[in-house]
Structures are given as structure tokens and as C-alpha cells.
C-alpha positions in Angstrom: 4.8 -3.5 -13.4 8.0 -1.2 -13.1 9.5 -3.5 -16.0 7.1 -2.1 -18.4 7.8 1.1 -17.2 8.7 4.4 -20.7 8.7 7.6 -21.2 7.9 10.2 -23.9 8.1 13.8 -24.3 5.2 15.9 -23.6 5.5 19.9 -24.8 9.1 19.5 -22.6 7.6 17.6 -20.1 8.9 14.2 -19.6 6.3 11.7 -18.9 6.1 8.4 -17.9 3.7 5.5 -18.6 3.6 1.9 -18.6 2.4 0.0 -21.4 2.1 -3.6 -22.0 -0.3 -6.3 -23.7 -2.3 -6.1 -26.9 -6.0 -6.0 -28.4 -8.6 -2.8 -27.5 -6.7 -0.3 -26.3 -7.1 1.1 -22.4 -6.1 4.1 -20.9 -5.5 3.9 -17.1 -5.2 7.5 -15.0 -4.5 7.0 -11.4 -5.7 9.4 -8.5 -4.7 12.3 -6.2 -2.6 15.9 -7.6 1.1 17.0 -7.5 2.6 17.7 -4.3 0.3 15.7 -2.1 2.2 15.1 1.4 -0.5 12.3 2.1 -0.4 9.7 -0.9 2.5 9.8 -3.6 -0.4 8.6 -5.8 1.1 7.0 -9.7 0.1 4.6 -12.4 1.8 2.1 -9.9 -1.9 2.5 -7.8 -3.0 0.1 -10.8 -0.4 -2.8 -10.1 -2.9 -5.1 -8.6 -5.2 -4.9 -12.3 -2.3 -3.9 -14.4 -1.0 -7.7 -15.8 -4.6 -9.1 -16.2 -5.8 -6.3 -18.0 -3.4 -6.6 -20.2 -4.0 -10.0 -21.0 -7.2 -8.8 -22.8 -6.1 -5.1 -23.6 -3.3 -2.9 -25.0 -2.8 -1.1 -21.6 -1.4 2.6 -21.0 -1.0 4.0 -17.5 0.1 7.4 -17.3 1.7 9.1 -14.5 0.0 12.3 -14.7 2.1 15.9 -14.8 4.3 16.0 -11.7 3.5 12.9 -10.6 5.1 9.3 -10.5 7.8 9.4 -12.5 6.7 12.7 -14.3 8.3 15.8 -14.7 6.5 18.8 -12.9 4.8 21.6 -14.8 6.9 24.3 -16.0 5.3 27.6 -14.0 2.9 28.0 -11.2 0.1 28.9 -13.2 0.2 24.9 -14.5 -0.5 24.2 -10.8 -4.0 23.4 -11.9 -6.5 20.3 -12.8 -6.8 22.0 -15.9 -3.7 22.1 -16.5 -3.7 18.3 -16.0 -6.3 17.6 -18.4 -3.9 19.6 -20.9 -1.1 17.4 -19.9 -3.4 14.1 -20.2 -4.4 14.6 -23.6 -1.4 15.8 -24.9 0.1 12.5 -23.4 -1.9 10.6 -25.7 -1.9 13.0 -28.6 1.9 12.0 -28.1 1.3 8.7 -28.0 -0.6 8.2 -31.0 -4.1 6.6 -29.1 -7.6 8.4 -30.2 -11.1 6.8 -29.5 -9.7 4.4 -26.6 -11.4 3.2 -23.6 -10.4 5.7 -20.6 -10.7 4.8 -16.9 -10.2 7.3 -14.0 -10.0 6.5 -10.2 -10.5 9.6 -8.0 -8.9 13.2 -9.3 -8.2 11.0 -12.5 -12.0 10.0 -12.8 -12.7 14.0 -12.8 -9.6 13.6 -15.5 -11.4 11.4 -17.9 -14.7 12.7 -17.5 -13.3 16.6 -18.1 -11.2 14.8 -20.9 -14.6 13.6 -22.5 -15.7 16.7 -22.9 -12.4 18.7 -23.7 -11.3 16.2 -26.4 -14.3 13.8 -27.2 -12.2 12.4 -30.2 -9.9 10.6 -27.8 -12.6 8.8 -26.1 -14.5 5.8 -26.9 -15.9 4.8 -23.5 -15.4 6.5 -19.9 -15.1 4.8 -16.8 -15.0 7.2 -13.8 -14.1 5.4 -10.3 -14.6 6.9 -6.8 -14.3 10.6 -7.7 -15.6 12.6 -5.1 -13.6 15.5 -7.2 -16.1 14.3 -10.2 -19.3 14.0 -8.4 -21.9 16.9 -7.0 -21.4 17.1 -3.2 -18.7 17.5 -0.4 -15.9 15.3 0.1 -14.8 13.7 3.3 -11.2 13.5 3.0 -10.7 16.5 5.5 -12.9 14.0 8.2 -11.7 10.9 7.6 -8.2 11.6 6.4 -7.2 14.2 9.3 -4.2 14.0 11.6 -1.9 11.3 10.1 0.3 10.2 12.5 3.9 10.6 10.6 5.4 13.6 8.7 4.5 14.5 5.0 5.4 11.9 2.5 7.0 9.6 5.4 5.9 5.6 5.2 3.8 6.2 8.3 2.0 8.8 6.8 1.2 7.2 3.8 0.8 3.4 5.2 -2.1 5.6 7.4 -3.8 7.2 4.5 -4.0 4.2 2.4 -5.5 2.1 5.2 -7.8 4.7 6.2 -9.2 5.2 2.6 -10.1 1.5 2.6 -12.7 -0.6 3.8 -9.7 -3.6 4.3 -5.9 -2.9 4.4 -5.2 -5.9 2.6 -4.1 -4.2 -0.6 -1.8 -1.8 1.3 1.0 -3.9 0.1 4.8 -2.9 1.4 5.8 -2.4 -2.2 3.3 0.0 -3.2 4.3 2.0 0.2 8.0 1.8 -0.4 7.4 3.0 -4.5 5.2 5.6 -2.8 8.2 6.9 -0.6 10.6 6.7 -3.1 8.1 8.8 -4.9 8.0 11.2 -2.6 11.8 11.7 -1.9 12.3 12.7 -5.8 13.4 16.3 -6.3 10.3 16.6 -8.8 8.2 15.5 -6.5 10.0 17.7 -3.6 9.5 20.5 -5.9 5.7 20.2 -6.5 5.1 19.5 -2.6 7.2 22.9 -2.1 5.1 24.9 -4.3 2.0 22.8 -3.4 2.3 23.0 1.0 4.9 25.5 1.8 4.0 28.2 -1.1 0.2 28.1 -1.0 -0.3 26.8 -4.7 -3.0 24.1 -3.5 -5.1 27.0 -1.7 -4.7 30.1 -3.9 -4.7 28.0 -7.6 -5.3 24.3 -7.1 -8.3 23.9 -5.0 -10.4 27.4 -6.5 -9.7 26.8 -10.2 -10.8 22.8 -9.3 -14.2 24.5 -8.0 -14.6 26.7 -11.0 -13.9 24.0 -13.4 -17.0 21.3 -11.5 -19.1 24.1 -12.1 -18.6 24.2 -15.8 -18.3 20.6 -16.0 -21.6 19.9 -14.2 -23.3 22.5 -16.5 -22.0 20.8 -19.7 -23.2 17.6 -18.1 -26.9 18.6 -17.7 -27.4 20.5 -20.7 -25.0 19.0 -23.0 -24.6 15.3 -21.7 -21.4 13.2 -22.2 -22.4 11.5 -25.4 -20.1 8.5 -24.7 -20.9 5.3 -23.2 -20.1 6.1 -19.6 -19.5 3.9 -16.3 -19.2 4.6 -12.7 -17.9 2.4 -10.5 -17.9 3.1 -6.6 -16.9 1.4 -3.3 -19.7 0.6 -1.6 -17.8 1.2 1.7 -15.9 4.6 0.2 -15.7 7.1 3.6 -14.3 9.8 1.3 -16.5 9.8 -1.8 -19.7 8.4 -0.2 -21.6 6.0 -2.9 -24.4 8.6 -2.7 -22.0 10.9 -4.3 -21.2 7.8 -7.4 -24.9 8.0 -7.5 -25.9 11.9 -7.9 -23.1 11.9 -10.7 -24.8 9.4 -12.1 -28.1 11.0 -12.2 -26.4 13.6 -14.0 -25.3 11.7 -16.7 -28.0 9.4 -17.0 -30.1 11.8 -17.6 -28.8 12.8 -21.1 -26.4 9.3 -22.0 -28.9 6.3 -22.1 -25.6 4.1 -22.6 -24.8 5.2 -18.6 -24.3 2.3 -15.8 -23.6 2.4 -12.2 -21.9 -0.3 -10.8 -21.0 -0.6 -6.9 -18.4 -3.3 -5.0 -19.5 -3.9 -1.6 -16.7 -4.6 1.1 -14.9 -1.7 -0.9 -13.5 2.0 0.3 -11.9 4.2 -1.9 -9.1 2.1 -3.9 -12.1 -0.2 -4.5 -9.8 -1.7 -7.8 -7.5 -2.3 -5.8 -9.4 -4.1 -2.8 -11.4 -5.9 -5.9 -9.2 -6.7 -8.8 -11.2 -9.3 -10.0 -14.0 -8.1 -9.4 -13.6 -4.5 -10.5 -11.3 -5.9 -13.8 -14.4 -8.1 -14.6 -17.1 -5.0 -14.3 -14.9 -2.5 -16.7 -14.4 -5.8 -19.5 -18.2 -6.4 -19.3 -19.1 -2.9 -19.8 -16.6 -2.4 -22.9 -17.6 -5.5 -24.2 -21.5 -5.0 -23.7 -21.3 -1.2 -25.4 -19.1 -2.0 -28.2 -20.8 -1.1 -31.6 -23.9 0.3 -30.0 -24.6 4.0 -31.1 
């Protein structure tokens, strides 16, 4: 996948995606936020879908704002989801792609649903994936994911995470690990873990303006409703997001888009995409193909 690697200018921001393949264009956003110390989380998550989604699609994964191979935003007040969502749809502004198919796994499902409402022009269908930061309810990250055993952003650390989040550690490949470290020893990526850990950003902007933002999204949910064919796919097996959380979110949406379906991989935690490549790759080509042209 790193062969395929670009990068474009975003408002001064340099961003990187990966884009390869042709036909009905796809836009991948991985999960987790800037400055994490557990998972150095990039479009390189999707390297186990990545090449046969592209044999059916025109595929773009975006390393979101200070993440991956991104630059980090410009002043602390970007330290934000919102902020994020800005950067997102800028990206593809930049890059020329409106009414594309949009998939999200985690913080980056919360991404594409928030996008869907921001900037419905850029979305055609939405695919949200194990997002306890989209769905109504409490987490379980701080359970399940406490006391890793190494330092911030070491191997150990994030070799722990990744198996911990899954139902098998089959997936948790040495190369994803080592890109995840090599990541994390960037000075971008020291920088957003500085202002993120050490300087308080996550607690005193990240985490409240996140909690304000679900608020407003959940309201435009029930009384407006997404108006775009929408898709939730969940990890039976997720200990963080919990499938009842995948099903309260959908709930919501179903409720006011009739073009809504839930679909859940058993034997799957949190990277369930990755655990199921197949399987999950299958689900998201059935559900594009089975709501194309339907109003």
C-alpha cells in the first residue's frame, strides 16, 4: 500500500492519501485522533482491504490532520474533531471528489457521519464502522484498554492495544506495528502527542468539544435524519464499542433514513475490516451496489 502513497496541500496543511484503482469512487478514513500514545492509527489500518477494493473502486485513504503521514494542525484550538471534519472535507474539496461513497471505522465513522451532515454534497452513501465515538452510550476503551504494558507509542504498547481491541490477533501483522512506530517517532506526530498528553489538549479541548459536537449530531439525527443511504457495520465481538451501541445508532437513523442497514461480523472486535477483509469488503460492495440509483 505505501507504493501508492501522495500528498496534496490542504489550507497549508500537507496531507497524505493513498489512491489507487478505478470505477465508483470510495473514500476510506481510518480511526483514533492526533497524539494518541496507544495506536499511531493511519490509512495504513486499511492495508488488509486496500488492493481488493481497489480492484472494483477508485480508492482514496486519507490520513486524517496530524495523523499518518499528515502535517498537524496549525494552533491548539484545531485540536478538535471538528476541526477534523474541516480538514476531511477540505481534503476532498482538494482533491476534486463530491458525491462519493464514504466509509469510517471508529473516530473516522463519527468523521463521515458528521461529514454527512456538514457537507451532504460530498456524500453519496455512508458507511460508519465500530464508532463508539458515533454511537449513543459509553465507551469501553478506559476498561478494556487500561494499563498497557510498554511506554507511549513503543511496539509493546501498541502490539497490546491492537490485540486487545480484537476478538483474534491474527491481523496484528509486524508491518502494521513497525509503520505504527515509525509513525509515532515522527516529529509531527511527537508534536501532537506533546500538545495532546503532556499539555492537556485531549482533556481541556479534544474530549469536551467531541461531547458537545455528539449532542448536536444526535439531535440533527432524530429530527433531521441523514438523508443518505447509510450502513453500519459492527464487530460482533467489539469490547470497546459494544454491538448494542452499532445498534442504538442505528435506531437513530433508521428511524428517519428507510435506505439504513445494520450489518454485524461475528468472530470480530473492534478492527472488524481488518479481522474480516473479505467478508467486511463483500458487505460495503453489496450495500453500494444494492442502493445505487434508488432515491
Amino acid at each position: 500500500m505505501q507504493e501508492f502513497r501522495k500528498s496534496i496541500d490542504v489550507g497549508g496543511i500537507e496531507t497524505a492519501y493513498y489512491e489507487r484503482g478505478s470505477g465508483p469512487i470510495l473514500v476510506l478514513f481510518h480511526g483514533g485522533n492526533f497524539g494518541s500514545g496507544e495506536l499511531a492509527d493511519s490509512a495504513l489500518d486499511w492495508s488488509l482491504n486496500f488492493d481488493a477494493l481497489a480492484e472494483r473502486y477508485h480508492v482514496f485513504a486519507i490520513d486524517k490532520i496530524g495523523q499518518g503521514y499528515s502535517d498537524c494542525p496549525k494552533s491548539d484550538e484545531d485540536y478538535t474533531m471538528a476541526a477534523t471534519v474541516r480538514h476531511a472535507c477540505k481534503t476532498m474539496d482538494e482533491l476534486g471528489l463530491k458525491n462519493v461513497h464514504v466509509a469510517g471505522h471508529s473516530r473516522g465513522g463519527y468523521l463521515v457521519c458528521r461529514m454527512t451532515q456538514k457537507r451532504p454534497d460530498l456524500v453519496a452513501t455512508c458507511t460508519i464502522i465500530d464508532s463508539n465515538s458515533g454511537a449513543p452510550g459509553i465507551g469501553l476503551n478506559e476498561i478494556v484498554l487500561a494499563n498497557p504494558p510498554g511506554e507511549p507509542r513503543s511496539a509493546e504498547t501498541q502490539r497490546w492495544i491492537a490485540e486487545h481491541y480484537s476478538y483474534s490477533p491474527a491481523h496484528v501483522s509486524d508491518d502494521w506495528i513497525n509503520a505504527m512506530v515509525e509513525i509515532a517517532e515522527r516529529p509531527a506526530y511527537i508534536e501532537a502527542w506533546t500538545k495532546m498528553a503532556v499539555e492537556g489538549l485531549r482533556t481541556t479541548r479534544f474530549m469536551p468539544g467531541l461531547a458537545r459536537d455528539k449532542m448536536d449530531m444526535f439531535a440533527w439525527l432524530r429530527d433531521t435524519g441523514i438523508n443518505r443511504p447509510t450502513q453500519l457495520i459492527w464487530g460482533y465481538n467489539d469490547p470497546t464499542a459494544p454491538v448494542d451501541m452499532g445498534r442504538a445508532l442505528f435506531d437513530l437513523i433508521a428511524a428517519r433514513e428507510r435506505r439504513a442497514q445494520f450489518s454485524v461480523i461475528n468472530e470480530a472486535g473492534h478492527f472488524s475490516y481488518r479481522e474480516h477483509p473479505r467478508a467486511f469488503n463483500a458487505l460495503l460492495h453489496a450495500f453500494i451496489e444494492g442502493v445505487s440509483g434508488t432515491d
